[in-house]
N, CA, C and O atoms as a DFTB+ gen file, in Angstrom:
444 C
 N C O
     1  1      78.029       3.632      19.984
     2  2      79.237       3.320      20.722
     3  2      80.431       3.180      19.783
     4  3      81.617       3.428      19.998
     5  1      79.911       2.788      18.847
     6  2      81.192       2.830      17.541
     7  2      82.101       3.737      17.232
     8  3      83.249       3.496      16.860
     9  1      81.430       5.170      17.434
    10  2      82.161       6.257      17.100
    11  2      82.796       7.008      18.202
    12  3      83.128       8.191      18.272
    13  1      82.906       5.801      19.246
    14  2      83.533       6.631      20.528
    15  2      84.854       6.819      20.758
    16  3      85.572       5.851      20.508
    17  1      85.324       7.716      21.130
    18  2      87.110       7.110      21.167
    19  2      87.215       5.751      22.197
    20  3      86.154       5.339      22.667
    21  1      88.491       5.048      22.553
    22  2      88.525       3.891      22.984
    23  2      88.144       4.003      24.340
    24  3      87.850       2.933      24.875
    25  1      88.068       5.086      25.077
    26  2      88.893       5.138      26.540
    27  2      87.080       5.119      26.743
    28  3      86.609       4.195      27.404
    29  1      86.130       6.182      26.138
    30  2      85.008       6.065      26.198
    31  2      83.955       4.401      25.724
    32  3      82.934       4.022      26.299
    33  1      84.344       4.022      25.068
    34  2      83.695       2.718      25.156
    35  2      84.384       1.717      26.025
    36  3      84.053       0.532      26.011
    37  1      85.276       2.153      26.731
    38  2      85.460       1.148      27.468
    39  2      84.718       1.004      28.945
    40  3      84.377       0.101      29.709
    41  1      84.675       2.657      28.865
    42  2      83.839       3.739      29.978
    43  2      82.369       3.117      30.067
    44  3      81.935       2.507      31.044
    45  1      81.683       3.375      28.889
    46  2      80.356       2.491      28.601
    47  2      80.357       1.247      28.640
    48  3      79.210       0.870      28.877
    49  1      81.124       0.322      28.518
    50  2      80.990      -1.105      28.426
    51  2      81.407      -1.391      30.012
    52  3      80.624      -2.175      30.547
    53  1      82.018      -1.121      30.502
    54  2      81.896      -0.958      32.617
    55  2      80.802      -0.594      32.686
    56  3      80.085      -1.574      32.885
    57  1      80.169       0.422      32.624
    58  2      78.973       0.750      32.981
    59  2      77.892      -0.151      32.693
    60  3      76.935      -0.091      33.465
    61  1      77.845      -0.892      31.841
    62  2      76.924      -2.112      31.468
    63  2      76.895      -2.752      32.520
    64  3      76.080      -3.077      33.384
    65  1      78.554      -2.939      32.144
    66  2      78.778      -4.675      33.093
    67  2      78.268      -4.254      34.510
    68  3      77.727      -5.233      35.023
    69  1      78.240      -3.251      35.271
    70  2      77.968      -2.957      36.571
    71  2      76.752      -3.123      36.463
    72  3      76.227      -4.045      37.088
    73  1      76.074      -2.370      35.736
    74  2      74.323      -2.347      35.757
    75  2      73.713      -3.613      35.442
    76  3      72.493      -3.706      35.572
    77  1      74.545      -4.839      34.953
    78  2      74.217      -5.821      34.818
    79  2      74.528      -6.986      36.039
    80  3      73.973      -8.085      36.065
    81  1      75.458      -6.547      36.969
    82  2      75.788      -7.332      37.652
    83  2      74.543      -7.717      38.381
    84  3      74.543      -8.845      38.874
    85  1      73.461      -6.957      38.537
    86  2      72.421      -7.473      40.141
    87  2      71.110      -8.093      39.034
    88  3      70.047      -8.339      39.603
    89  1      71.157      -8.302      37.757
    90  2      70.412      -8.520      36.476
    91  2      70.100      -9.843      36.781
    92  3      70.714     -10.447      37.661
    93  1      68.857     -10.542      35.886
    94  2      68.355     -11.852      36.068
    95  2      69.752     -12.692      35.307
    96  3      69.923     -12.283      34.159
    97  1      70.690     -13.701      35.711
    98  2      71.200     -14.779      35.024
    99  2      70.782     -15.266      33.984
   100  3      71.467     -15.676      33.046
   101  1      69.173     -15.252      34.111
   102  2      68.796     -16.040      32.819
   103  2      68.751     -15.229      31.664
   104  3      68.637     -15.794      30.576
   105  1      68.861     -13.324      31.748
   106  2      68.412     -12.762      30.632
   107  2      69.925     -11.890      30.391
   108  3      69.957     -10.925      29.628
   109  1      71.299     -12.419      31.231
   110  2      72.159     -11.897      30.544
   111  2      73.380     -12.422      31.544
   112  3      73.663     -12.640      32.721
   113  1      73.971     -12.465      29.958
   114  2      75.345     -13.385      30.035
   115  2      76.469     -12.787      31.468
   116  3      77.157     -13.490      32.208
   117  1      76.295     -11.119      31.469
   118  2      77.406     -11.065      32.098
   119  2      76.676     -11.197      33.897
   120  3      77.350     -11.006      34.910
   121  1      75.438     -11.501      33.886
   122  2      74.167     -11.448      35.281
   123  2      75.633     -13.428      35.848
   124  3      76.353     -13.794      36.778
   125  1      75.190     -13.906      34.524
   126  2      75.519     -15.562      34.728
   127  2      77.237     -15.464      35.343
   128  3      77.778     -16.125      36.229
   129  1      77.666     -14.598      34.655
   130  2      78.945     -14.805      35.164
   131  2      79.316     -14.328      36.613
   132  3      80.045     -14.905      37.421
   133  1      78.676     -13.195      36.746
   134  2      78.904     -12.614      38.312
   135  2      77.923     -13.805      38.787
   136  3      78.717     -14.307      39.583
   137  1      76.903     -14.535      38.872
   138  2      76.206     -15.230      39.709
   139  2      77.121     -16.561      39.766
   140  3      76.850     -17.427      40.598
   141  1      78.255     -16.725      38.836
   142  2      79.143     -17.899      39.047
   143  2      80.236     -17.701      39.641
   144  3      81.118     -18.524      39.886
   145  1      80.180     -16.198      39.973
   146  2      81.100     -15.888      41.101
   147  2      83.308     -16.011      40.396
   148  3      83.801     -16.656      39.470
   149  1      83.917     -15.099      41.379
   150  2      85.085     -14.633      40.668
   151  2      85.942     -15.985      40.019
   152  3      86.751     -15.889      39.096
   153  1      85.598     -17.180      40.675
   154  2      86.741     -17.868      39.760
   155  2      86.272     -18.297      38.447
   156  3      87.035     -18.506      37.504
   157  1      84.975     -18.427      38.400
   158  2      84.342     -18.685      36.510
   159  2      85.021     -17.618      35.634
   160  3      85.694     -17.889      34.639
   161  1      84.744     -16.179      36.172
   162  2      84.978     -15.126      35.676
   163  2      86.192     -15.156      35.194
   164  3      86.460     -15.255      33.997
   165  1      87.254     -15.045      36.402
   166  2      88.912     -15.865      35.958
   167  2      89.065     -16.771      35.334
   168  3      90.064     -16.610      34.634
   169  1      88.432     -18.057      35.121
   170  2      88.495     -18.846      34.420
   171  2      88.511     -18.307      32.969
   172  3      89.510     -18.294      32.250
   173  1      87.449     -17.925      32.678
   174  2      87.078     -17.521      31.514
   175  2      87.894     -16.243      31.159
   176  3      87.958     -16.415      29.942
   177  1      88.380     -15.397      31.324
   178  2      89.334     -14.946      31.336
   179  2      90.828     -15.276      30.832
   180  3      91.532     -14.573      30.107
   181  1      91.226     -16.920      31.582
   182  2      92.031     -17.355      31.150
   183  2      91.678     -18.026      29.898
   184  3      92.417     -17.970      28.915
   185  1      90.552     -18.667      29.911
   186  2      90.469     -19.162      28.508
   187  2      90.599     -18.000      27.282
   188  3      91.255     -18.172      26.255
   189  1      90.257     -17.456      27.430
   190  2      90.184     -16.291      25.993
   191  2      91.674     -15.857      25.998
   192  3      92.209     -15.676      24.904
   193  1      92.504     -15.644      27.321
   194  2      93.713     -15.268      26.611
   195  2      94.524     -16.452      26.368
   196  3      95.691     -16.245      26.036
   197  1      94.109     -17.695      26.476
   198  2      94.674     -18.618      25.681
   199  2      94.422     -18.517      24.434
   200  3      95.342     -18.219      23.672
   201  1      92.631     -18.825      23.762
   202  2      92.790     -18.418      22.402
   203  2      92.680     -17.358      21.927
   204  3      92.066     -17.305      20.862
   205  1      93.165     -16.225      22.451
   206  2      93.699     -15.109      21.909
   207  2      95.321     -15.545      21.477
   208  3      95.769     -15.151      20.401
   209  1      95.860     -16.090      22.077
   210  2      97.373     -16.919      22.095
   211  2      97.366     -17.777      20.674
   212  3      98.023     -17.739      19.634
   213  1      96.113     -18.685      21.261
   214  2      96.181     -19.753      19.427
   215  2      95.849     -19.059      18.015
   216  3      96.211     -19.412      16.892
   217  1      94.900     -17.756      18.479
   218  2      94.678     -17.071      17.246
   219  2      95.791     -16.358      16.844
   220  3      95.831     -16.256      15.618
   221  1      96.842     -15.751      17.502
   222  2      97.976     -15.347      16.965
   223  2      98.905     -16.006      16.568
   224  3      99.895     -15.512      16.029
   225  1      98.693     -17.510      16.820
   226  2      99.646     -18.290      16.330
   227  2      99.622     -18.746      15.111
   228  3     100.473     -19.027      14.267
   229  1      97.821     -18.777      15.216
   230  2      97.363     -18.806      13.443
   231  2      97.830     -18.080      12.299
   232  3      98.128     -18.458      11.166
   233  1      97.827     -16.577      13.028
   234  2      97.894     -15.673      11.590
   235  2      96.330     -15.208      11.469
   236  3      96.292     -14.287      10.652
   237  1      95.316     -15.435      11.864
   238  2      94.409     -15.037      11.502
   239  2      94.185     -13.370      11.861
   240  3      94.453     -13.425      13.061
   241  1      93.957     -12.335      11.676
   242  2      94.112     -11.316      12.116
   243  2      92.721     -10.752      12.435
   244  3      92.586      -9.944      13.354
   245  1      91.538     -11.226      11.583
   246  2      90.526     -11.127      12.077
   247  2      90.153     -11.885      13.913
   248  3      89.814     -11.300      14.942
   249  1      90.376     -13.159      13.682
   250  2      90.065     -14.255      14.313
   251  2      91.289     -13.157      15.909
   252  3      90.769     -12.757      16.951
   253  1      92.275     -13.031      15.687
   254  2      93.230     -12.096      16.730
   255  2      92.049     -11.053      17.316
   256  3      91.431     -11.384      18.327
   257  1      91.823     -10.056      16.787
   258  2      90.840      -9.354      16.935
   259  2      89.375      -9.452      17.933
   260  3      89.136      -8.776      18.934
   261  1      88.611     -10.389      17.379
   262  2      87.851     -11.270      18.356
   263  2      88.233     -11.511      19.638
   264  3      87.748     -11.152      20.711
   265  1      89.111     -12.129      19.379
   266  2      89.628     -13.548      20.624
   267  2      89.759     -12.035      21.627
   268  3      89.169     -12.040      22.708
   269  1      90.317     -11.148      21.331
   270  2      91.380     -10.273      22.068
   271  2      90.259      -9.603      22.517
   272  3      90.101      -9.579      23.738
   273  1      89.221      -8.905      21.627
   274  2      87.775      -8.649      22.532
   275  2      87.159      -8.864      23.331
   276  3      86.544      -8.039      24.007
   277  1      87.168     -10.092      23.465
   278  2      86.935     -11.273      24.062
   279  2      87.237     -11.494      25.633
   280  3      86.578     -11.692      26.654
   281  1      88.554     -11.356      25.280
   282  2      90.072     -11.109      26.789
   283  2      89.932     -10.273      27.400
   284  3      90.259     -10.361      28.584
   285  1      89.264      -8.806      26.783
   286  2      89.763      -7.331      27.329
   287  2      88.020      -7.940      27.931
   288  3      88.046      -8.691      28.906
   289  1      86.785      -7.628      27.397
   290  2      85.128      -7.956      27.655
   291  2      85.290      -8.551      29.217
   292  3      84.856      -7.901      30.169
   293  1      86.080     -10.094      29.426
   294  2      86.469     -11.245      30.449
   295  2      86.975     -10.011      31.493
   296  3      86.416      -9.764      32.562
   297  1      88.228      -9.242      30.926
   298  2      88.647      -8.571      32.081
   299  2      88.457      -7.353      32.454
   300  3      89.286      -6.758      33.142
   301  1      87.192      -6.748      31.996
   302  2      86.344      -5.729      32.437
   303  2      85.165      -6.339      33.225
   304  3      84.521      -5.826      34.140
   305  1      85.045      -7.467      32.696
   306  2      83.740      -7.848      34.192
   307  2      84.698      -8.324      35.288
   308  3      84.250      -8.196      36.428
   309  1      86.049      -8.901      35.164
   310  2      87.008      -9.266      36.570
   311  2      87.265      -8.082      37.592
   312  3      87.333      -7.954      38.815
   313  1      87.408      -7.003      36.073
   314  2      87.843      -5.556      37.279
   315  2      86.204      -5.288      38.087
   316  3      86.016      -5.022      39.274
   317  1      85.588      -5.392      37.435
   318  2      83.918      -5.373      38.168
   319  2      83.555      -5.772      39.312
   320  3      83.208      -5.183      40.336
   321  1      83.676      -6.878      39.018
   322  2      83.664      -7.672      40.123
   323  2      84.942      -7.275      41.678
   324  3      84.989      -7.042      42.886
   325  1      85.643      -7.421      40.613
   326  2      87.153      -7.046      41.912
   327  2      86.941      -5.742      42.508
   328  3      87.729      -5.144      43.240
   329  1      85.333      -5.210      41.964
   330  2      85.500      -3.912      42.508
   331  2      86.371      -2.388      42.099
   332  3      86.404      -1.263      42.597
   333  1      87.007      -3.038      40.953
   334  2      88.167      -2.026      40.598
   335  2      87.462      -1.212      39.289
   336  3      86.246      -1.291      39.111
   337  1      88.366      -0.392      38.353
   338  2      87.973       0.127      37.366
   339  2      89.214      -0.130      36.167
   340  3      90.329      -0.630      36.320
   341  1      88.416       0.535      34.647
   342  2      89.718      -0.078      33.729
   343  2      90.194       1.386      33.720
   344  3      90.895       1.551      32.721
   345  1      90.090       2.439      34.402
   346  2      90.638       3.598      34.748
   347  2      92.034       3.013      35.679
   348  3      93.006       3.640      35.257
   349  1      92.354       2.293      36.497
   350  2      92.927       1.796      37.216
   351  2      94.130       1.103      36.494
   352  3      95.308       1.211      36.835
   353  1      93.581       0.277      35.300
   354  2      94.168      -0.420      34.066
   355  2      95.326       0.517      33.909
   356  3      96.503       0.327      34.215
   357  1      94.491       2.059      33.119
   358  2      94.750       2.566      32.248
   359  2      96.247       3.749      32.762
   360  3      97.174       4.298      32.167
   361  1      95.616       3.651      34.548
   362  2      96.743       4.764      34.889
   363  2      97.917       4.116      35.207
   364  3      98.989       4.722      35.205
   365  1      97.791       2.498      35.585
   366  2      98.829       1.588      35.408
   367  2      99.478       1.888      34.611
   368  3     100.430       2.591      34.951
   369  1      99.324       1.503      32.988
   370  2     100.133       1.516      31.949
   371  2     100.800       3.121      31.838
   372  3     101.947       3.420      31.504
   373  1      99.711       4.000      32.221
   374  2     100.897       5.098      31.851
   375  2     101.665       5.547      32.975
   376  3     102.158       6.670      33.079
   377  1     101.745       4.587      33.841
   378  2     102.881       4.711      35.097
   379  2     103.718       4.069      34.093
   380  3     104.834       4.568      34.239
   381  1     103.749       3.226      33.159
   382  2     104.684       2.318      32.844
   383  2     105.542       2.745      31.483
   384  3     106.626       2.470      30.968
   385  1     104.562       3.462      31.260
   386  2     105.276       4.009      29.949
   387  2     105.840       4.967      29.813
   388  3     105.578       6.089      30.246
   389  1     107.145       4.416      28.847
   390  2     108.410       5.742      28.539
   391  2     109.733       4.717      29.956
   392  3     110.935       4.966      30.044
   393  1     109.148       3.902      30.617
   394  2     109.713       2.705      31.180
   395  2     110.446       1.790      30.557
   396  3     109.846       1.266      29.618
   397  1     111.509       1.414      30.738
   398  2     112.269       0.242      29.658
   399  2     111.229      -0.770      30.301
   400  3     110.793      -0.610      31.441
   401  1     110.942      -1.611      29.646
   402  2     110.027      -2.555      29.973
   403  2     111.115      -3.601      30.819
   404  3     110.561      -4.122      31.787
   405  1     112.399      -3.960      30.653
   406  2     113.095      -4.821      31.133
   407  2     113.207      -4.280      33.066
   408  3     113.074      -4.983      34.067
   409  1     113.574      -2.374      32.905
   410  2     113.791      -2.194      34.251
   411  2     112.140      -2.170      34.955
   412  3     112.114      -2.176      36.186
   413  1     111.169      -2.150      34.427
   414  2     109.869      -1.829      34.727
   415  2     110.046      -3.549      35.722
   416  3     110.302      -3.731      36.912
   417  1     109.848      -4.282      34.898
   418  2     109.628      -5.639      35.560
   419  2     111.058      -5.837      36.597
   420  3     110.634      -5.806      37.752
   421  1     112.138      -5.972      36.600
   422  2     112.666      -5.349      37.631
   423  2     112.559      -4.821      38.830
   424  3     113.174      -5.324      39.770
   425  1     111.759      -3.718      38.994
   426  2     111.158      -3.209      40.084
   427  2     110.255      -3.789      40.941
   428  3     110.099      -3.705      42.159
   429  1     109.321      -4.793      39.500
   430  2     107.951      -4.991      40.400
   431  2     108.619      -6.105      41.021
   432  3     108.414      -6.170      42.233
   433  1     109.491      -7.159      40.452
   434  2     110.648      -8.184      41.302
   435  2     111.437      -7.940      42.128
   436  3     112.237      -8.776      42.548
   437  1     111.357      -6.489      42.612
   438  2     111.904      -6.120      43.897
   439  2     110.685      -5.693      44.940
   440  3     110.865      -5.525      46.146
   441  1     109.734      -5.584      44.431
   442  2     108.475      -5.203      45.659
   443  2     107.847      -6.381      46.152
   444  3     106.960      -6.298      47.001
C-alpha cells in the first residue's frame, strides 16, 4: 500500500473500513467504532482534529503527521458510515479549486 499513489490508498483504506464495518468489535478497532455508532465516530474525529491542532502548535512535524493520519483514518470511517465516499471528498475540493477561497465561502453563506 506504500507505493500507491494517494487517491489509491485512500481507495484501499475505505475498502477496509467497509469490510470491517459488519466485523467482530472485539477483533477490530474500526468493527468497535461503527458498533459505537455515528456520534463516537464524530467524537473521535473531533478529538484528533484537535490534536492535530496541538501538534501544530508544537512544531512537531513528525507528531503533525500522525495526528493528521489520524483525522483523515476518523474521517474515512465517518464518510463510511454516513454512507458516503472520500471520492465525494475529493470531487468537492476540486469543485473548489482555482476558487478564491474568500468568494468560495461566500457562496456556501448564501446557500
Amino acid at each position: 500500500m506504500a507505493d500507491s499513489c494517494p487517491d489509491d490508498i485512500l481507495g484501499e483504506l475505505m475498502q477496509v473500513i467497509r469490510a470491517r464495518r459488519g466485523s467482530d468489535p472485539s477483533a477490530s478497532y474500526v468493527a468497535q467504532l461503527f458498533a459505537k455508532g455515528r456520534a463516537k465516530i464524530a467524537q473521535k474525529v473531533g478529538e484528533e482534529g484537535v490534536e492535530a491542532a496541538l501538534a501544530a502548535v508544537g512544531g512537531d512535524t513528525e507528531e503533525i503527521i500522525k495526528e493528521l493520519a489520524d483525522l483523515w483514518f476518523h474521517s474515512l470511517v465517518l464518510l463510511a458510515d454516513a454512507g458516503l465516499s472520500h471520492e465525494q471528498v475529493l470531487d468537492e475540493l476540486g469543485r473548489r479549486f482555482g476558487l478564491s477561497g474568500l468568494a468560495e465561502k461566500a457562496a456556501r453563506s448564501r446557500s
